[in-house]
C-alpha positions in Angstrom: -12.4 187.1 -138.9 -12.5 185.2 -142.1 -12.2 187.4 -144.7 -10.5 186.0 -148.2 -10.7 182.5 -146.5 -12.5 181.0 -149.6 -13.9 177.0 -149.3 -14.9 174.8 -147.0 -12.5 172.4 -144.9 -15.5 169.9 -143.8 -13.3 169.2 -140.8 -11.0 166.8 -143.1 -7.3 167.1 -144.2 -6.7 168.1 -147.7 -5.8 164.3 -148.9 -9.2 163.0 -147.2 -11.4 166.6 -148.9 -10.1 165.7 -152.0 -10.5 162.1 -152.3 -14.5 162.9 -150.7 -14.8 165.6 -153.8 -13.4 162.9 -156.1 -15.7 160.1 -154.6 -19.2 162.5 -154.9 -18.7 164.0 -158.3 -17.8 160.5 -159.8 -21.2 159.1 -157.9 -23.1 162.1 -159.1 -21.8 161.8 -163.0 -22.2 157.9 -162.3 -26.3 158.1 -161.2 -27.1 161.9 -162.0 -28.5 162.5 -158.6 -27.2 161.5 -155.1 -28.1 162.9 -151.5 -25.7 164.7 -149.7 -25.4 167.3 -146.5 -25.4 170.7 -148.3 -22.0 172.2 -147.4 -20.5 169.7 -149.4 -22.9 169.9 -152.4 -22.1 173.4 -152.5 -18.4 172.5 -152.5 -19.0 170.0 -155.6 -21.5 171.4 -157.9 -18.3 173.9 -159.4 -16.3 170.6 -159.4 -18.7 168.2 -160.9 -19.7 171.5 -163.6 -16.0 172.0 -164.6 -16.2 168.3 -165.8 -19.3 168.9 -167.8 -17.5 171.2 -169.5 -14.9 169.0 -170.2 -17.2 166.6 -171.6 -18.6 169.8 -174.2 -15.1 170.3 -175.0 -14.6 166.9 -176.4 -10.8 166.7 -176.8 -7.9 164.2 -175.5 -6.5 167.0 -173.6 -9.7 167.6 -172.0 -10.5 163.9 -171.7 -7.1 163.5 -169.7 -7.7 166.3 -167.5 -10.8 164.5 -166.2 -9.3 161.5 -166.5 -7.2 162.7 -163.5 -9.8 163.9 -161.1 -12.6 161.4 -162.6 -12.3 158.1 -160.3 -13.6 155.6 -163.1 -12.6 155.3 -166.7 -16.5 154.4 -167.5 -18.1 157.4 -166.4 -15.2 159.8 -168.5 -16.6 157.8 -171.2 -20.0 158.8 -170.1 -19.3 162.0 -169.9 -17.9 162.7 -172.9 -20.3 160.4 -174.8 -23.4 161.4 -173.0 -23.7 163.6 -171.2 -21.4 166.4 -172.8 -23.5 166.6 -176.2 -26.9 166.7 -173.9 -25.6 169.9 -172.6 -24.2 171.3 -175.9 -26.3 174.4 -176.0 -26.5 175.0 -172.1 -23.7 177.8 -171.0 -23.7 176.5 -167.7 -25.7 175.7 -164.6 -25.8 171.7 -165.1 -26.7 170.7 -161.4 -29.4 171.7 -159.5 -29.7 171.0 -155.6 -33.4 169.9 -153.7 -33.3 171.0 -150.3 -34.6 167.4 -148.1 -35.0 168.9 -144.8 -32.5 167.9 -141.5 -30.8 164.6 -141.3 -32.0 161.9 -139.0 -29.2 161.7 -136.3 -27.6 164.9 -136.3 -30.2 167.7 -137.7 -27.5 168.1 -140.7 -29.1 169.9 -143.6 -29.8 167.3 -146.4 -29.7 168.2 -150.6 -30.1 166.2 -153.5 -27.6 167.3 -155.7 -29.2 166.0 -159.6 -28.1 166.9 -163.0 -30.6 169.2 -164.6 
């Protein structure tokens, strides 16, 4: 049974999950859209949101807590340039997630995980 087992484990160890969560949300703040199998878009939309957030917030602490899970110096900068004002006035919900249809090789369900 897997009750109160919360998140996914993508068949990785933790190091390797949280370098892949690191890796996507930068890409996604990098290009605003990437494709992706949908278990781990579901795993990074709260990730890559909680950044956002940041970005509103506009402060150094703020900017140094996504300065640790951020990859790339240039897209904090982004984010709080950019794309923190242009969500100002949103209270959340900053990604949206296109369903593509199975993969290719292994029938794995597909998303493209945007910024709205």
């Amino acid at each position: 049974m897997r009750h109160r087992v919360a998140g996914r484990k993508l068949s990785r160890s933790t190091g390797h999950r949280r370098a892949l969560y690191r890796n996507l949300v930068t890409d996604l703040l990098r290009y605003e859209k990437i494709v992706t199998t949908e278990a781990k878009a579901k795993s990074v939309c709260p990730l890559a949101e909680k950044m956002i957030t940041l970005g509103k917030q506009g402060t150094l602490h703020a900017r140094r807590q996504a300065l640790t899970f951020v990859l790339d110096k240039r897209v904090v900068d982004r984010i709080f340039e950019e794309i923190g004002p242009r969500y100002a006035e949103r209270p959340g919900g900053y990604t949206r997630m296109v369903k593509l249809g199975p993969r290719l090789g292994d029938g794995a369900p597909m998303v493209q995980l945007e910024l709205v």
